[in-house]
C-alpha positions as CSV (number, residue, x, y, z in Angstrom):
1,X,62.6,-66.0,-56.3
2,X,63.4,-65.6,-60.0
3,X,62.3,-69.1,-60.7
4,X,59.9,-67.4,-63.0
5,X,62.9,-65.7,-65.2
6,X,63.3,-69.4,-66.7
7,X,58.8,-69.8,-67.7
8,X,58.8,-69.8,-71.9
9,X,55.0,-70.8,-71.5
10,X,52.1,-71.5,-69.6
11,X,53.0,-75.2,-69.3
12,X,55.9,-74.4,-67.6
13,X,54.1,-72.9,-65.3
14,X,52.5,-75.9,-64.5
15,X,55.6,-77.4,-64.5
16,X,57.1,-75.4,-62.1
17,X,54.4,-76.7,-59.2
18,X,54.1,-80.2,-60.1
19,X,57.3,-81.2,-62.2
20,X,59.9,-78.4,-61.7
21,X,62.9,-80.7,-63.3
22,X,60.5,-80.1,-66.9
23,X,60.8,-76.2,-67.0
24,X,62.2,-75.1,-70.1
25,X,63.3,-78.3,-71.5
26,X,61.9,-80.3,-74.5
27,X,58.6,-82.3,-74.7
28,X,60.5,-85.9,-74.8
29,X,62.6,-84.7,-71.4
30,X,62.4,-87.8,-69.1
31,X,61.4,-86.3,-65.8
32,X,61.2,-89.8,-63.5
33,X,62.2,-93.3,-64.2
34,X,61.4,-96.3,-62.6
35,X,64.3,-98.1,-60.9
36,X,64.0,-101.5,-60.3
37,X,66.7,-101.9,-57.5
38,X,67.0,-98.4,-56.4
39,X,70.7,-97.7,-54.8
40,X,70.7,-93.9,-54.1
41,X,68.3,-92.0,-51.8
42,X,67.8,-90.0,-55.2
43,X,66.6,-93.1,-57.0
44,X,64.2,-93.6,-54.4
45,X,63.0,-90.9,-54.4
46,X,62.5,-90.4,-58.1
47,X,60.5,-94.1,-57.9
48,X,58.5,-92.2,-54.9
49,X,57.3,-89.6,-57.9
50,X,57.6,-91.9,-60.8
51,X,54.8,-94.2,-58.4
52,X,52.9,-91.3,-57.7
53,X,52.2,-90.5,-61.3
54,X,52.7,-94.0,-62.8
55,X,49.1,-93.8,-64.9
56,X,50.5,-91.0,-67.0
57,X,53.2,-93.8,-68.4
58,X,50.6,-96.7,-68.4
59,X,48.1,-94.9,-70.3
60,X,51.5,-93.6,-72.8
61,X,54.0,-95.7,-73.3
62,X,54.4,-97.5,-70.8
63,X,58.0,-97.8,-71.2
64,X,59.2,-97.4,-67.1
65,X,59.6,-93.4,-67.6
66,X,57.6,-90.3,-67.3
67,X,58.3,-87.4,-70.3
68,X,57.7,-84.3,-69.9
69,X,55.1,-84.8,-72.5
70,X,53.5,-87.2,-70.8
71,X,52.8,-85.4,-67.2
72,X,51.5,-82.2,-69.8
73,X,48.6,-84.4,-70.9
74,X,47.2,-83.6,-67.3
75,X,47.4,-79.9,-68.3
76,X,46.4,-80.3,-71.6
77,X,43.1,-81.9,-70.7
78,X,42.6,-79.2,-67.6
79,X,43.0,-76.8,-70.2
80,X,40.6,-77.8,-72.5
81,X,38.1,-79.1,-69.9
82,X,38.6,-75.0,-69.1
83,X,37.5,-74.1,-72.8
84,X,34.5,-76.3,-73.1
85,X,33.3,-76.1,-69.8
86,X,32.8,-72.3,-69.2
87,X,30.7,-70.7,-66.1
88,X,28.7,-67.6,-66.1
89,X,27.3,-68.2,-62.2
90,X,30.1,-70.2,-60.7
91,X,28.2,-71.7,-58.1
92,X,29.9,-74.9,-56.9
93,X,29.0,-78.0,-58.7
94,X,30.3,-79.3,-61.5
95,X,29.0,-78.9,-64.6
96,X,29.1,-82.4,-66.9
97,X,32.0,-83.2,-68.8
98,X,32.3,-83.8,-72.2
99,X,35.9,-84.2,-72.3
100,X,36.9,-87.9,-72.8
101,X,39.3,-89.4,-69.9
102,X,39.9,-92.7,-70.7
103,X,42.4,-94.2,-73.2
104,X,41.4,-97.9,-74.5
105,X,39.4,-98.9,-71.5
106,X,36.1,-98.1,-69.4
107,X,37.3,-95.8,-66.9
108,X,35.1,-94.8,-63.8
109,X,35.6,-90.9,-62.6
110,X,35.2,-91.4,-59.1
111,X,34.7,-87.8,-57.1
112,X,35.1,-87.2,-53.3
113,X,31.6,-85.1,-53.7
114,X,29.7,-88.1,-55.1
115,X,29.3,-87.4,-58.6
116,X,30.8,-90.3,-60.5
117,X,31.6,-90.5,-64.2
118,X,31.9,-93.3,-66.8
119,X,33.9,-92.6,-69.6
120,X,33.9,-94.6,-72.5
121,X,36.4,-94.4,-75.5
122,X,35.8,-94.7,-79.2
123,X,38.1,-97.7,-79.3
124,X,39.3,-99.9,-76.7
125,X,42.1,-101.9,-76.4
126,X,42.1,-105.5,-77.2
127,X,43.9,-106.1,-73.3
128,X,41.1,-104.4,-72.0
129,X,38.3,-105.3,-73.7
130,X,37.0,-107.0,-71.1
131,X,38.2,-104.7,-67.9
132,X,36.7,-101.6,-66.2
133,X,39.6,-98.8,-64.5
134,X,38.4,-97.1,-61.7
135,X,40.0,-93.4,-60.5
136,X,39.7,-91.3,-57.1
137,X,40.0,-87.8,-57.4
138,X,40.6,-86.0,-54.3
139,X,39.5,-82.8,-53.3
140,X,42.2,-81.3,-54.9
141,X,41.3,-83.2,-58.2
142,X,44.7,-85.0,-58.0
143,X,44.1,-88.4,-59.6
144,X,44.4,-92.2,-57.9
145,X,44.2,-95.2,-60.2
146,X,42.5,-97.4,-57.6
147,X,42.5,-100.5,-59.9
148,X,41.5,-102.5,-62.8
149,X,38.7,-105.3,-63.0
150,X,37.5,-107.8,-65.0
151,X,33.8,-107.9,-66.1
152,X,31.3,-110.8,-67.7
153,X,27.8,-111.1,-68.5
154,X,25.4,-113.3,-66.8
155,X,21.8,-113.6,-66.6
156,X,20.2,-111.1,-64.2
157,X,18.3,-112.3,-61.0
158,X,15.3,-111.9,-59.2
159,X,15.7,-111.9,-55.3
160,X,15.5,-114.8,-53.5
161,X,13.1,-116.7,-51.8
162,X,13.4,-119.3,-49.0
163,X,12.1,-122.8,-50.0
164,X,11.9,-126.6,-48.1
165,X,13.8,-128.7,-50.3
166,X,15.5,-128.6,-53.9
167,X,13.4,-129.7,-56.3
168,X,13.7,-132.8,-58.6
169,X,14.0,-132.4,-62.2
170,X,17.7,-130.0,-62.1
171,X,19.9,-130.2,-65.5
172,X,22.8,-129.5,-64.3
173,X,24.9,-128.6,-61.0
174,X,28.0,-127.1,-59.8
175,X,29.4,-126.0,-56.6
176,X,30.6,-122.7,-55.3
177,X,34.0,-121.3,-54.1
178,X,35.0,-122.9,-50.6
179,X,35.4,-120.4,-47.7
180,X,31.8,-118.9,-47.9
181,X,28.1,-120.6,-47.1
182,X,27.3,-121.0,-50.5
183,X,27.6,-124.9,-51.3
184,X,26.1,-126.3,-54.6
185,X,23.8,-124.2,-57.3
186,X,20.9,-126.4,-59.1
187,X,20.4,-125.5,-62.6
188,X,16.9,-126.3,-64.0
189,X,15.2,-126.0,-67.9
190,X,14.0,-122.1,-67.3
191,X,17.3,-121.2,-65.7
192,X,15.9,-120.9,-62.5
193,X,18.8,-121.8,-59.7
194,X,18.2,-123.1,-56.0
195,X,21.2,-123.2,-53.9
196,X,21.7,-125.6,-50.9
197,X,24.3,-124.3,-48.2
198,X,26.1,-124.5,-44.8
199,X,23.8,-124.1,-42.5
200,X,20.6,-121.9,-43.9
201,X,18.9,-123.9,-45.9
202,X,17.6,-123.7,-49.3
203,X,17.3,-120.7,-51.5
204,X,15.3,-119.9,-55.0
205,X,16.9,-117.3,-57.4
206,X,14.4,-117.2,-60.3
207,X,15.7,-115.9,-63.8
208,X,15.2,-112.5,-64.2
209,X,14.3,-110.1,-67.4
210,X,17.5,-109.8,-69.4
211,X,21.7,-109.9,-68.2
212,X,24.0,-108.6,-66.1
213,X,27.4,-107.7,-66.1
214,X,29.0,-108.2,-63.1
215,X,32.8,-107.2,-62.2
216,X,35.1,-110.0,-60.1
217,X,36.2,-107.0,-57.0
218,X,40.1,-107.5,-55.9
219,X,40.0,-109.7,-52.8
220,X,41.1,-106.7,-51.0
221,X,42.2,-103.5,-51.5
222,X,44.6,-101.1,-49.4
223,X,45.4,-97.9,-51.4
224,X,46.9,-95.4,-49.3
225,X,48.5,-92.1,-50.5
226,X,48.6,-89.0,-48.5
227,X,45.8,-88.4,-47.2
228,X,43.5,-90.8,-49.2
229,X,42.8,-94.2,-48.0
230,X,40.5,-96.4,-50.1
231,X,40.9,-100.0,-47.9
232,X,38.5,-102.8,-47.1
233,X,39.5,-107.2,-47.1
234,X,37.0,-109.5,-47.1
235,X,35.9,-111.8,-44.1
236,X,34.0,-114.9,-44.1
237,X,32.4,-115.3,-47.6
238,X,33.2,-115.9,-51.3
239,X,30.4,-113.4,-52.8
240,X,33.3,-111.2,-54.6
241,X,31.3,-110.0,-57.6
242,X,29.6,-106.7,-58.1
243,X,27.4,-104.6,-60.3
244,X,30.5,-102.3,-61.9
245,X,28.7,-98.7,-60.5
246,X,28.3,-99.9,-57.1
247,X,32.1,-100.6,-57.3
248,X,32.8,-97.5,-58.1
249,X,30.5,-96.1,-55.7
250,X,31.7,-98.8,-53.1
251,X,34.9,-97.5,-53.5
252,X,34.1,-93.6,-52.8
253,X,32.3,-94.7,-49.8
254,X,35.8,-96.6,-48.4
255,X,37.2,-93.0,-49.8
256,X,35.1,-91.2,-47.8
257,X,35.3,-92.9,-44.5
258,X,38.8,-93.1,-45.2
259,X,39.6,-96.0,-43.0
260,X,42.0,-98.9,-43.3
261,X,40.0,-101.6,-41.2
262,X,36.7,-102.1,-43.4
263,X,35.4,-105.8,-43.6
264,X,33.2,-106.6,-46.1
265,X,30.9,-109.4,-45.8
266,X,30.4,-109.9,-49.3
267,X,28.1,-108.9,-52.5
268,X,26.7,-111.5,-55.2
269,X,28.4,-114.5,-56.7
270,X,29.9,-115.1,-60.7
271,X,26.2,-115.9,-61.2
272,X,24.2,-113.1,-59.8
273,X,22.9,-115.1,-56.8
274,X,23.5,-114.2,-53.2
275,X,23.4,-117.3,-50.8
276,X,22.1,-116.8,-48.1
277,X,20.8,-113.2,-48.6
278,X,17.7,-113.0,-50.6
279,X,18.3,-109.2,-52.0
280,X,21.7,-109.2,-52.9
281,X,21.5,-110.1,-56.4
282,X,23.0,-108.6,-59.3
283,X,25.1,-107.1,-56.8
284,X,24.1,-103.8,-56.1
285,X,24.1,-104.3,-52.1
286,X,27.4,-104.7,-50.1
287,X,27.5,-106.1,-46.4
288,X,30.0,-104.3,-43.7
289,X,30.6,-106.1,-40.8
290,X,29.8,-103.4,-37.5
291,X,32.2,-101.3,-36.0
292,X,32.2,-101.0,-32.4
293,X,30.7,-98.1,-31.5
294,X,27.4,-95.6,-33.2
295,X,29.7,-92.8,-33.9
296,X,32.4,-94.7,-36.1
297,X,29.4,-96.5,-37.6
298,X,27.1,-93.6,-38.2
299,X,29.7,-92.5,-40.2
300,X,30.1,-95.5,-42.7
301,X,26.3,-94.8,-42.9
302,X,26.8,-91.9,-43.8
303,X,29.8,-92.3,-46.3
304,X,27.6,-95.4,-48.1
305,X,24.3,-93.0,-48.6
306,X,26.8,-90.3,-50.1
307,X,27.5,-92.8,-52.8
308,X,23.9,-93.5,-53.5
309,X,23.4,-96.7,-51.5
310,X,19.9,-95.5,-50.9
311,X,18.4,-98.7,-48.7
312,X,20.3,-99.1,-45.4
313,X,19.2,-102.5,-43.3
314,X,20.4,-103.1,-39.9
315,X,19.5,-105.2,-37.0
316,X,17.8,-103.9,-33.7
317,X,20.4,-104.9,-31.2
318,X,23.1,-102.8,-29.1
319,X,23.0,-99.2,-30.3
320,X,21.6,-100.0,-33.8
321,X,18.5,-98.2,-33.7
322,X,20.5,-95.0,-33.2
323,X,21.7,-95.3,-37.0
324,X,20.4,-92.5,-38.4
325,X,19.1,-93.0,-42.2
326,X,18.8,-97.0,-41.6
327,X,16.0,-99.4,-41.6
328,X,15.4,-102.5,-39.4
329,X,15.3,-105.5,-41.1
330,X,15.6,-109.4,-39.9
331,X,19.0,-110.9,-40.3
332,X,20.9,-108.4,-39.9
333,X,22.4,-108.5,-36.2
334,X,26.0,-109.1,-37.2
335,X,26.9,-106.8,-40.7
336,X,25.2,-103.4,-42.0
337,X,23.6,-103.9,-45.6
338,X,24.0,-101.0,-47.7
339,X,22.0,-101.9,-51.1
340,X,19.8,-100.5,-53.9
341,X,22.8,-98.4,-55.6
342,X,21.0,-96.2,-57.6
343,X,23.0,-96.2,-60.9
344,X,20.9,-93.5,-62.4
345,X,23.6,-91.2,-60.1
346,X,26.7,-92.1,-62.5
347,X,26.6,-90.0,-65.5
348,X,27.8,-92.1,-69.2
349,X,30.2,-89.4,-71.4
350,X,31.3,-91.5,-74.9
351,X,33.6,-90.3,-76.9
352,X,32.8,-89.1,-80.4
């Protein structure tokens, strides 16, 4: 058509495919707004697009209405990604970044092909100063803010060990979150904890060499746009914290299997240990309950190993030993373990 008689520039070019109302028009133009009791079907469907591209406002202004300025900061960092990140062979992986994506918080680049990115700014805001973003790009690099975490430090921990009995002698005690098998953590003088529970008996998590920084995951999550489905609730247990990287590589595993019925069995605890599993602390090792056949299965394998969950344990009943890329291991007839994320794979860009 002649749409092209209207272009004064190569932004509105841009424009043109993914914000044609901001052709030709000036920088503060408001494209979408946010309608809080939408009456028209055109309101609705501007809250549609305003919801689609919602993180451009929150990392702005944040004032309920997408400029045309603001959806140009997508090309404007396209473009200079471009300039700074030229090939000569083009073969198909991507080179590393040194653009900065990530305005006042931690942001984790998230990417369908496994690589994962964490960008952190030169100054973060004081809101977030304790909170990690995480972001899906799709195979057509379109964005999806997943969520946003909170984060603490905690002492790091050793795996567990099965003992008889808690020992006299304890400091102090507390107990753990009801709904899980987890019951009461003994503190002693070397920070050792033992942990009695439900019905397994007694574990040791010993003090390890330094701290931890564990995020608190959302109790569930169930983002789904377009194709994209990044889903999973939790079933039976209370272990909700994680290492931050093997959220973000949790999350392009549920990406990748793109499923809406994951149930996850739990991680670590707010202290780094994992009643009753003995190698889930620090939380770098998620537990799946099974699906109900191999195939469906083989392919959450799959999807966790593609996100650098590099130690698979499963039990030996039904079709189990068919998993391809799994290991047997004891106590593990009812959920899939997918552990030992290997956060060497996520690759740290600062801003300078």
């Amino acid at each position: 058509g002649d749409a092209y008689k209207k272009f004064k520039s190569a932004e509105d070019i841009y424009l043109h495919v993914f914000a044609p109302k901001g052709v030709a028009k000036e920088d503060n133009y408001p494209l979408y707004e946010r309608h809080s009791l939408p009456l028209t079907d055109e309101q609705k469907d501007e809250n549609e697009k305003y919801k689609a591209n919602k993180s451009v406002d929150i990392e702005n202004n944040n004032d309920g209405t997408i400029q045309r300025s603001e959806i140009l900061g997508r090309y404007n960092d396209s473009y200079s990604k471009g300039k700074t990140n030229k090939e000569s062979n083009f073969i198909c992986n991507k080179t590393e970044s040194t653009i900065i994506n990530a305005k006042g918080i931690i942001t984790y680049h998230i990417y369908m092909n496994g690589e994962i990115e964490k960008h952190i700014p030169k100054i973060i805001d004081e809101r977030f100063s304790n909170s990690y973003k995480y972001i899906l790009h799709d195979r057509n690099n379109k964005q999806h803010e997943i969520c946003i975490v909170e984060w603490h430090e905690t002492d790091k921990r050793n795996n567990g060990k099965k003992v008889s009995s808690i020992p006299k002698g304890y400091i102090r005690t507390y107990d753990y979150p009801n709904g899980g098998n987890a019951q009461t953590a003994y503190v002693y003088q070397n920070e050792d904890i033992y942990v009695k529970g439900t019905k397994y008996g007694y574990r040791k998590y010993s003090k390890g060499d330094g701290k931890v920084i564990l995020i608190r995951m959302k109790d569930s999550l169930n983002y789904i746009s377009g194709e994209i489905k990044v889903c999973y609730k939790f079933s039976k247990t209370q272990r909700r914290y994680c290492n931050p990287d093997a959220y973000a590589g949790f999350i392009g595993a549920l990406a990748k299997l793109n499923r809406t019925d994951i149930s996850c069995t739990g991680m670590c605890f707010e202290d780094a240990t994992s009643y009753p599993s003995l190698t889930h602390p620090n939380g770098d090792c998620a537990d799946t309950s099974y699906y109900s056949t191999l195939e469906v299965e083989q392919e959450k394998v799959d999807a966790f190993k593609a996100f650098h969950f590099e130690k698979i344990y499963r039990g030996k009943g039904s079709w189990y030993s068919k998993l391809n890329g799994t290991i047997y291991s004891t106590g593990h007839e009812d959920h899939l373990h997918s552990g030992e994320f290997n956060t060497n794979k996520v690759t740290i860009i600062k801003e300078k």
